[in-house]
C-alpha positions as CSV (number, residue, x, y, z in Angstrom):
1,X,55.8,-6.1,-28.9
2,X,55.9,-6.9,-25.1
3,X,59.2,-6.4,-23.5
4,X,59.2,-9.2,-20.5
5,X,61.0,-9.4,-16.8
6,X,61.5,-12.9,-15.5
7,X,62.2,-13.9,-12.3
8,X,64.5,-17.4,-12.4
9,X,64.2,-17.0,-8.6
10,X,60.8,-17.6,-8.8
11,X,61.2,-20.7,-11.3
12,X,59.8,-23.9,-9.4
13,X,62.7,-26.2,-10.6
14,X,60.3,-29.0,-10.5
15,X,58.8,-27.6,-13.6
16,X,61.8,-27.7,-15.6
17,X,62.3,-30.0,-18.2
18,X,65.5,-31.1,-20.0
19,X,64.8,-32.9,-23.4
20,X,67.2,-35.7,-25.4
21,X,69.3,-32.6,-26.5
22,X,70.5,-31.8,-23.0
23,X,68.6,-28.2,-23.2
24,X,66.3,-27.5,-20.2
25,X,62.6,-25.9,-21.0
26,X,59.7,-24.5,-19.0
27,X,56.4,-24.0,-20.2
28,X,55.3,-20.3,-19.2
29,X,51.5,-18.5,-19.9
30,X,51.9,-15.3,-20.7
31,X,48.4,-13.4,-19.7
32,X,47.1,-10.0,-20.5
33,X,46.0,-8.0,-17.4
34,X,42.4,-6.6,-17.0
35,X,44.3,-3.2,-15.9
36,X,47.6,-2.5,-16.0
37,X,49.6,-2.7,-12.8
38,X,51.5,-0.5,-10.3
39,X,54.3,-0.4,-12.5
40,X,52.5,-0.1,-15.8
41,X,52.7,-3.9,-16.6
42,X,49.7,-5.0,-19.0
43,X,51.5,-8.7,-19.0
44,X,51.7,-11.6,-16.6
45,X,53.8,-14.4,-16.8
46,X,53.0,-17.7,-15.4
47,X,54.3,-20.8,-15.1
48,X,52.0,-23.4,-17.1
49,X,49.9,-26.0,-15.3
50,X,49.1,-29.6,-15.8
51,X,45.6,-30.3,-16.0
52,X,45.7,-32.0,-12.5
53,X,47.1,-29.0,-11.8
54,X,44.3,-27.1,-12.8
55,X,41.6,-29.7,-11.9
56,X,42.7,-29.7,-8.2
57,X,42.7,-25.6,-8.2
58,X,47.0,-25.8,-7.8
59,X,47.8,-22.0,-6.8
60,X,49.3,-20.0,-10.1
61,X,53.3,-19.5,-10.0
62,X,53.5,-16.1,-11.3
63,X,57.3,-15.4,-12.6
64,X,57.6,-12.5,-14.4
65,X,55.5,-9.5,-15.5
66,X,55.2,-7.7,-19.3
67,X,54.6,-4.4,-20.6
68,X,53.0,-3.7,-23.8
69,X,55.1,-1.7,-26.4
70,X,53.1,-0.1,-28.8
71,X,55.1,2.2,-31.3
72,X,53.6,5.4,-32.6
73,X,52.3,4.7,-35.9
74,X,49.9,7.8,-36.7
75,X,51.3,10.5,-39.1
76,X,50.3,13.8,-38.9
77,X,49.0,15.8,-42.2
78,X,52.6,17.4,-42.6
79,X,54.3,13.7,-42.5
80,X,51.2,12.1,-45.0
81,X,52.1,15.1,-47.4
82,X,55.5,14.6,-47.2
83,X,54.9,10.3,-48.2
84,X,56.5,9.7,-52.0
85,X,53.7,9.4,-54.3
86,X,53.2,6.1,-56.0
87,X,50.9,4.6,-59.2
88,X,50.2,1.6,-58.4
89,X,47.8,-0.4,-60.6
90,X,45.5,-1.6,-57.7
């Protein structure tokens, strides 16, 4: 799970799309950082480019940032011990 802050300050309203239904979209990247940042956030979250965009180097929008939620899944040998027992046939 990543738990995500978005800015809709930050939104470039350009890059907001409404589609026959009246709702309004945006197309976002979300991005894994190579370290985590100053606030622990392992996430980015960008706004997407189009591949002119890209092709003509277009600076990145960032609008948000994510941090990864990891619950603690290890039991200890008390907690294993303590598991019901069951026969399975496999």
């Amino acid at each position: 799970m990543i738990t995500i802050s978005l800015c809709l300050s930050d939104i470039p309203k350009e890059k907001i799309q409404q589609s026959p239904n009246g709702k309004k979209y945006i197309n976002l990247i979300l991005s894994e950082r190579k370290e985590a940042g100053r606030f622990g956030d392992t996430h980015t979250l960008s706004v997407s480019k189009t591949k002119e965009e890209r092709e003509s180097g277009a600076k990145t929008v960032y609008v948000g940032r994510g941090t990864q939620y990891a619950p603690k899944t290890e039991l200890s040998p008390q907690q294993a011990d303590d598991l019901p027992a069951h026969d399975l046939p496999f």
